[in-house]
Backbone bond lengths (Angstrom), bond angles and torsions (degrees), N, CA, C in turn:
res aa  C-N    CA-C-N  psi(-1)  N-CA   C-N-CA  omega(-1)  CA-C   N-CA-C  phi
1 X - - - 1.458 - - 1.532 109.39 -
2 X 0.963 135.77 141.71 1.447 153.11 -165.88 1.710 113.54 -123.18
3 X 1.369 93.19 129.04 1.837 117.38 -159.73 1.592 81.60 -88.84
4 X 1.532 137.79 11.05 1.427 111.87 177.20 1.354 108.35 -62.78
5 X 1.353 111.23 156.00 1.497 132.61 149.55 1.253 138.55 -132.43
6 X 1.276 115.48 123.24 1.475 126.91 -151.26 1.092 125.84 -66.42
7 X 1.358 162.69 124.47 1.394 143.28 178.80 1.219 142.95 -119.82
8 X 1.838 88.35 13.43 1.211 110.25 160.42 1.700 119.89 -62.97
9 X 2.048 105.50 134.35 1.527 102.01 172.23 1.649 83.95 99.39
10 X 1.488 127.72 2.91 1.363 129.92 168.28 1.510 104.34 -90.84
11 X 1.433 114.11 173.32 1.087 116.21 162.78 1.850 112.54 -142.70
12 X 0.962 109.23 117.92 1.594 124.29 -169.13 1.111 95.22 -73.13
13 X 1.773 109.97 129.81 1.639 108.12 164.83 1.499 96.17 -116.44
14 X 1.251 142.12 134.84 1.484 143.16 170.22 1.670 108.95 -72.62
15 X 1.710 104.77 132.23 1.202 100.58 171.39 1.423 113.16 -66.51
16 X 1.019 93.78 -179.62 1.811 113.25 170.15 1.352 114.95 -48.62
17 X 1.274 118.84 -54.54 1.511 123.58 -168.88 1.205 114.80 -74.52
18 X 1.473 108.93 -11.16 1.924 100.36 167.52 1.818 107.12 -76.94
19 X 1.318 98.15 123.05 1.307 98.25 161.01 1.591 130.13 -116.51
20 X 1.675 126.24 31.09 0.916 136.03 -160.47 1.681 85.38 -72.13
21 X 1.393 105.35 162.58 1.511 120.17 168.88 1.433 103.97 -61.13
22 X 1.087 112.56 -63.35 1.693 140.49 -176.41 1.529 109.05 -40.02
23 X 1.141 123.47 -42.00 1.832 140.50 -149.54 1.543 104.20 -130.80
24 X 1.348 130.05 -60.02 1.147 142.35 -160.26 1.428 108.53 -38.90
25 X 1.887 141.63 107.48 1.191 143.70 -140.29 1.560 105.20 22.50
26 X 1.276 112.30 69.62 1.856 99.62 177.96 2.245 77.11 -109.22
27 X 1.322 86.33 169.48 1.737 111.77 165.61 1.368 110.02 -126.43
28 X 1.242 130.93 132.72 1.159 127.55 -147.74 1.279 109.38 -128.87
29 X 1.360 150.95 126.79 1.477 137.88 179.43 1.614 103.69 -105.09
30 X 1.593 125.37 122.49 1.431 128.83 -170.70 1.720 98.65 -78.10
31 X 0.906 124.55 112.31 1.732 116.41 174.93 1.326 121.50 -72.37
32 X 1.690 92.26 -43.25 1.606 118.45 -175.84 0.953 114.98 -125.84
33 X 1.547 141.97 177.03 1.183 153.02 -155.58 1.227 136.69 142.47
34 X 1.519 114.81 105.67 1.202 111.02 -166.90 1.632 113.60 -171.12
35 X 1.295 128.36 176.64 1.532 114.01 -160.43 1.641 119.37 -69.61
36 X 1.486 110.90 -19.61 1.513 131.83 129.80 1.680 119.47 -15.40
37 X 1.481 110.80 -48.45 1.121 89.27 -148.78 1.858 123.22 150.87
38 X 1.251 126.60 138.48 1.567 108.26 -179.81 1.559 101.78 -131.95
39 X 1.604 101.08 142.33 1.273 131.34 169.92 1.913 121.01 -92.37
40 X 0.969 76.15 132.67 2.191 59.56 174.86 1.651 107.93 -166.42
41 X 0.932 144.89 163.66 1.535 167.48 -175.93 1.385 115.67 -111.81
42 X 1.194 122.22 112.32 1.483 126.27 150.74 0.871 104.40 -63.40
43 X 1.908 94.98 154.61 1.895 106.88 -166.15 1.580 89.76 -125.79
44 X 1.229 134.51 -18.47 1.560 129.72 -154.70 1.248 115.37 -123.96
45 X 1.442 122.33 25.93 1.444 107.81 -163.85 1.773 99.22 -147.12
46 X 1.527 98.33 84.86 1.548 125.18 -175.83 1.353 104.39 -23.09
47 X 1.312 140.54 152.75 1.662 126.45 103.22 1.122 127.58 -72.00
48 X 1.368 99.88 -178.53 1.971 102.89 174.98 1.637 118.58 -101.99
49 X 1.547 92.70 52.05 1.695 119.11 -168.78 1.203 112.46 -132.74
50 X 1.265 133.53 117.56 1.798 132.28 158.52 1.883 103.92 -70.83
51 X 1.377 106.64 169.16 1.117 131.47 -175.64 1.466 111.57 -68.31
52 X 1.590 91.71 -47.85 1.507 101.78 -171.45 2.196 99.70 -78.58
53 X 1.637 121.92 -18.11 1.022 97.25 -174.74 1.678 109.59 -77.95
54 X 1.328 110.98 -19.51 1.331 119.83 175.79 1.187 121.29 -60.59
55 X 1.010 118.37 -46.62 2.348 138.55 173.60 1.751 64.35 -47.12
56 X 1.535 126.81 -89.13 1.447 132.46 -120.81 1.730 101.69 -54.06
57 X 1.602 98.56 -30.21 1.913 94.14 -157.35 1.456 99.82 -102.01
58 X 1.642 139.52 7.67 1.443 155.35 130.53 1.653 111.56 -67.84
59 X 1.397 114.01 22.11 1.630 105.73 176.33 1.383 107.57 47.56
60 X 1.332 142.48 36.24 1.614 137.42 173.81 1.504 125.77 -102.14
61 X 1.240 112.05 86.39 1.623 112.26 -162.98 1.620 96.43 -54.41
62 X 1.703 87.90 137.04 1.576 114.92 -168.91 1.357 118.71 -139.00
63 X 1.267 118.54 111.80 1.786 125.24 176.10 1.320 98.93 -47.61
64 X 1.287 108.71 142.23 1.411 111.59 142.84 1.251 133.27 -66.47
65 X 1.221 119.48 153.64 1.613 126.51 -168.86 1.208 119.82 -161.81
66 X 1.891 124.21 136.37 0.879 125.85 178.49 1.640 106.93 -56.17
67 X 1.124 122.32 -43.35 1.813 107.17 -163.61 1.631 97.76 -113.18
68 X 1.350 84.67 109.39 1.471 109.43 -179.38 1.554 105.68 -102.47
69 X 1.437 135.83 109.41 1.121 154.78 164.52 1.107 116.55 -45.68
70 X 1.447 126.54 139.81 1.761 124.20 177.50 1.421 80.10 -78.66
71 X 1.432 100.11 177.76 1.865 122.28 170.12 1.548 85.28 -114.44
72 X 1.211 108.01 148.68 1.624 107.88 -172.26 1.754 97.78 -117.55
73 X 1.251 132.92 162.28 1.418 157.06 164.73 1.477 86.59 -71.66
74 X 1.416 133.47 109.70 1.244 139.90 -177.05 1.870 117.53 -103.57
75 X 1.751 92.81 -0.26 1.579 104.74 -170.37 1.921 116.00 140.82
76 X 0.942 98.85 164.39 1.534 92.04 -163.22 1.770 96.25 -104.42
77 X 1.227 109.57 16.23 1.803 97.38 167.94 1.837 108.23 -109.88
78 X 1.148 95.13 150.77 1.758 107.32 175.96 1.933 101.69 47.40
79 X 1.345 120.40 29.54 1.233 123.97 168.56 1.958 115.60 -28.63
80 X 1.071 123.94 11.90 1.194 128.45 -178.37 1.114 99.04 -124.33
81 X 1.505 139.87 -32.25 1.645 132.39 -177.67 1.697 103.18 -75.16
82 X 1.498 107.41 151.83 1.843 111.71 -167.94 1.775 79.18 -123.80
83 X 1.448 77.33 151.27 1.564 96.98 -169.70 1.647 77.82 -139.02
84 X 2.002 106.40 145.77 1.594 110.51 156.65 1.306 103.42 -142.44
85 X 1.252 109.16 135.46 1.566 148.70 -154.69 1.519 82.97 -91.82
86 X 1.361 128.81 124.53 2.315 115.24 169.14 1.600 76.59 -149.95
87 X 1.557 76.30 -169.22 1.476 101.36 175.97 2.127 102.00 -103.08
88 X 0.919 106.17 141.59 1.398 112.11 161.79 1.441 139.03 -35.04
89 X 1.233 102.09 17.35 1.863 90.35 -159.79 1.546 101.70 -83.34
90 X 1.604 121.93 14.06 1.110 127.10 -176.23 1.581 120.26 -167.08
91 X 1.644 96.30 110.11 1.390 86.62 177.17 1.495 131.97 -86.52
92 X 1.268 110.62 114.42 2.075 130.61 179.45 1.686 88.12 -58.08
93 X 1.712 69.58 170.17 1.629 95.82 162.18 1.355 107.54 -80.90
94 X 1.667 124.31 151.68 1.463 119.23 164.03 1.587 113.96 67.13
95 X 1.607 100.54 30.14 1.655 94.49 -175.52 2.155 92.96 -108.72
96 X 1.613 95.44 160.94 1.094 111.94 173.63 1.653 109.12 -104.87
97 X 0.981 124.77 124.90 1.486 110.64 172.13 1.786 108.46 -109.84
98 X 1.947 88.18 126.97 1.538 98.95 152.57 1.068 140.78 -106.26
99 X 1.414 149.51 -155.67 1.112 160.72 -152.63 1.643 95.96 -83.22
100 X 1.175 112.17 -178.56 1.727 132.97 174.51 1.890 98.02 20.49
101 X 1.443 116.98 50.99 1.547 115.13 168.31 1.495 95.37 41.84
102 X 1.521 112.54 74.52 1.268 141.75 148.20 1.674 125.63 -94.50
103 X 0.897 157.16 125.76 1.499 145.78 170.37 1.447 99.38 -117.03
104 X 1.334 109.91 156.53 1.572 114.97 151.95 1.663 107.77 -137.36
105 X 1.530 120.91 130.01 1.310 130.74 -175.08 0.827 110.60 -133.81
106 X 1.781 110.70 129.75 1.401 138.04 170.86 1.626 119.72 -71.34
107 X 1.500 109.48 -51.79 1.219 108.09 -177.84 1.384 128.70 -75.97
108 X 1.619 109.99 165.09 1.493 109.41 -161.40 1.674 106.93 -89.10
109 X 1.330 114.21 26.30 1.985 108.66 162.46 1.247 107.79 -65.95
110 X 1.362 87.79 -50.37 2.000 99.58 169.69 1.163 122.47 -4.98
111 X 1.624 74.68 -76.97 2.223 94.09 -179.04 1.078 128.18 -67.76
112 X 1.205 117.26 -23.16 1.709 115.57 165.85 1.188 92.60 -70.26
113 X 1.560 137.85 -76.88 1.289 127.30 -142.22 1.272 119.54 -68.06
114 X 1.540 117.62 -2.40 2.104 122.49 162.24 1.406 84.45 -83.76
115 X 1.414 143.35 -77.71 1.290 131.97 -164.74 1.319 114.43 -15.93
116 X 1.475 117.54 -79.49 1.401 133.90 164.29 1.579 111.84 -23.07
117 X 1.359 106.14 -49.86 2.083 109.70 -171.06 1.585 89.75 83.82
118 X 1.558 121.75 33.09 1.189 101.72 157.94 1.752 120.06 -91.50
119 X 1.001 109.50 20.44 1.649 129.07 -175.05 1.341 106.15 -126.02
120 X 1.215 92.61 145.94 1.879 115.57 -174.77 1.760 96.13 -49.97
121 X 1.373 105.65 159.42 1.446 111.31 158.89 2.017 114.61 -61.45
122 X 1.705 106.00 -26.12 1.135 100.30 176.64 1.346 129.99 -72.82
123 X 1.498 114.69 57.50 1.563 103.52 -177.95 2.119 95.41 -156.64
124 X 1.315 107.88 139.47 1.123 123.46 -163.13 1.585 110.69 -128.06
125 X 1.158 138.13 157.66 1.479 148.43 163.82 1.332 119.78 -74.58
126 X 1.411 148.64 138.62 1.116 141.17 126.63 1.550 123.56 -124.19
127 X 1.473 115.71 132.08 1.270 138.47 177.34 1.712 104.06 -50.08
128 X 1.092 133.99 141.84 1.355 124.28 -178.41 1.449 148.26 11.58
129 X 1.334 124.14 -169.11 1.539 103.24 174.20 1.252 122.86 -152.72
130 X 1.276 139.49 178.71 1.592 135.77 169.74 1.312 97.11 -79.69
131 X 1.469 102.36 149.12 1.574 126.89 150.38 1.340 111.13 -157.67
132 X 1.587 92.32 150.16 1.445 115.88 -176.15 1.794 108.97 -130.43
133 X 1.536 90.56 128.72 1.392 104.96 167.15 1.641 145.26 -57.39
134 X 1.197 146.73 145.55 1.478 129.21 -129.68 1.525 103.60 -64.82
135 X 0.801 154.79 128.55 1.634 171.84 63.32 1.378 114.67 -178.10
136 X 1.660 106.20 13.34 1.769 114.02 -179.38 1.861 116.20 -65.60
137 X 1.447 96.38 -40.46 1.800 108.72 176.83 1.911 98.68 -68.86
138 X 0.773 123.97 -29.63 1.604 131.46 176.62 1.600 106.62 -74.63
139 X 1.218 116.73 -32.46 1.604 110.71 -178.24 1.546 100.52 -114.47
140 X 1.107 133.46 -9.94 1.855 123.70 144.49 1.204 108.53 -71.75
141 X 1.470 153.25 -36.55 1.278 132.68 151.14 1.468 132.60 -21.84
142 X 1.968 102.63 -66.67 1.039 130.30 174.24 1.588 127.31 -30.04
143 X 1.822 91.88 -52.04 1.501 122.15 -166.23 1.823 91.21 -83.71
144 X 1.194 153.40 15.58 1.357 175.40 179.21 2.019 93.25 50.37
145 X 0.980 99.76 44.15 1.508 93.45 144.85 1.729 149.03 -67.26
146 X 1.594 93.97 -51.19 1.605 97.14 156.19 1.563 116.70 -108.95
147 X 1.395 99.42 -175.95 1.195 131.93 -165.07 1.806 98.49 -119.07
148 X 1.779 129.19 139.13 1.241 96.33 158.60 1.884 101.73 -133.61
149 X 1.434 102.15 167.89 1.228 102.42 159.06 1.462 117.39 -173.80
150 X 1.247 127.09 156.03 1.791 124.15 -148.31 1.582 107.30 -76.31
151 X 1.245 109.50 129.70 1.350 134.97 167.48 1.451 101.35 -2.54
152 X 1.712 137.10 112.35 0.946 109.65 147.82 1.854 118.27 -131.60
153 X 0.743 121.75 156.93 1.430 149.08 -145.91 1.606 89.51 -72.67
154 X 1.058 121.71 -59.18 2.211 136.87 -154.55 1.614 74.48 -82.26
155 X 1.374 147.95 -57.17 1.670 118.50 -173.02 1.650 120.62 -55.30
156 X 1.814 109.89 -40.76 0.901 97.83 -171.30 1.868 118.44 -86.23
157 X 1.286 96.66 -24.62 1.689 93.77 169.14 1.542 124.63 -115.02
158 X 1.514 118.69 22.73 1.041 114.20 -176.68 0.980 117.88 -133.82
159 X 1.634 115.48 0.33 1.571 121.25 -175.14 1.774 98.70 -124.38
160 X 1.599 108.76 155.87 1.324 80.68 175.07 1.754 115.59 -89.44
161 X 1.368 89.18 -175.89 1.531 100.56 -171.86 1.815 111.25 -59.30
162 X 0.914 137.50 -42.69 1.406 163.43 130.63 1.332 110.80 14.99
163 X 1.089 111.15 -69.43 1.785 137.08 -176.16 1.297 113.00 -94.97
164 X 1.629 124.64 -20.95 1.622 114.28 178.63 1.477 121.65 -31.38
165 X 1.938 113.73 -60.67 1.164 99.89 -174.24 1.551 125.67 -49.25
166 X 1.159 109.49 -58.86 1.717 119.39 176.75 1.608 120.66 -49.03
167 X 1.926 104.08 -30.38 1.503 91.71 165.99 1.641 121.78 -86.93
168 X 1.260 112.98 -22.62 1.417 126.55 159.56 1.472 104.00 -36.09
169 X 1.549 118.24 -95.26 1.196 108.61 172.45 1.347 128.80 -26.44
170 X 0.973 117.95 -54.03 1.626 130.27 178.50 1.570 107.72 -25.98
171 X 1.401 93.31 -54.24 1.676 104.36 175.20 1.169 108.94 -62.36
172 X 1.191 149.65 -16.46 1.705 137.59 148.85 0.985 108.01 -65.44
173 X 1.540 154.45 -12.61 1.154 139.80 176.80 1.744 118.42 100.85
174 X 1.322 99.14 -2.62 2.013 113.67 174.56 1.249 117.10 -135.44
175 X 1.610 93.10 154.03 1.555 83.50 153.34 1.301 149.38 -137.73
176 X 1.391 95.51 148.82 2.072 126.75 -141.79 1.830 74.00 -47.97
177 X 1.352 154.37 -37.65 1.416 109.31 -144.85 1.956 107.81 -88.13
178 X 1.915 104.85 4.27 1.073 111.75 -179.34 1.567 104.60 -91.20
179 X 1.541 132.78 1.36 1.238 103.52 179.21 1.342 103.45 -106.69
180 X 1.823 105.01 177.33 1.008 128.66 170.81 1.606 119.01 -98.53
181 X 1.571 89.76 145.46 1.905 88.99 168.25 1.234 134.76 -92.51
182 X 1.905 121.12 14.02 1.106 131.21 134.80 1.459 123.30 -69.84
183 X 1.449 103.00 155.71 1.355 123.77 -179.58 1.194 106.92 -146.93
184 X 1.816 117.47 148.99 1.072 105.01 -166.97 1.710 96.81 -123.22
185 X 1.388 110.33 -166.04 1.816 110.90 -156.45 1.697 84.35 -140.72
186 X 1.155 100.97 138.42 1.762 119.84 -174.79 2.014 88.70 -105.23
């Protein structure tokens, strides 16, 4: 029997003391997870790209629309694969489903169907993603790098991208820019 624990349907907030470009206040959504290994998506860390300019430079006829979505830096692996973060009200091809009617989809129906605005305003782009090798995301935890807490739905489509980390935290009840990344041992 195996003491793993999963952490997918988490959402990683980075302490303070990470200052990678990649991570540094990133919020993180775990997709995958497993003794393999973890997959996950940044949710907070803009490009200098709308949604709709992306449809435009993939040839994807696209309505115009007042709420035009950043495309976010989703992680520094396979930075060319698009990942979209929605709500569930439809299952795609190549989708992952999480917790609280979360999806994540690979394939490009996707993209026509935001083009169109046949999809909720709740659904966003991100350019690639983090992954971590089998028990490395388990010993950056350890080492008090992240923060965790369960997937929720109102950070990723209801707050803006801007403020996630601090409202993330928020949802622990402090605030992340007062702690430290020491810890001490009784």
């Amino acid at each position: 029997m195996s003491d793993f624990l999963s952490l997918k349907n988490q959402m990683l907030i980075a302490m303070p003391s990470i200052q990678d470009a990649d991570f540094g206040q990133s919020v993180t959504v775990i997709c995958e997870h497993n003794e393999d290994g973890a997959m996950g998506i940044v949710i907070n860390h803009p490009l200098e790209l709308s949604t709709t300019d992306l449809l435009e430079h993939m040839d994807i006829p696209c309505e115009k629309s007042d709420n035009i979505n950043p495309v976010l830096a989703g992680g520094p692996v396979q930075t060319d694969r698009g990942f979209v973060i929605h709500r569930a009200e439809k299952i795609w091809k190549s989708s992952i489903e999480l917790n609280d009617n979360i999806s994540i989809t690979t394939s490009a129906d996707i993209l026509h169907a935001m083009g169109r605005q046949e999809i909720s305003t709740e659904a966003f782009v991100a350019l690639g993603y983090a992954g971590w090798g089998p028990g490395q995301l388990e010993k950056e935890i350890l080492a008090n790098s992240w923060l965790t807490i369960p997937i929720q739905a109102d950070l990723l489509f209801n707050t803006d991208v801007n403020t996630r980390w601090h409202a993330a935290a928020n949802k622990l009840g402090f605030d992340i820019a007062q702690l430290s990344s020491f810890s001490g041992n009784a």
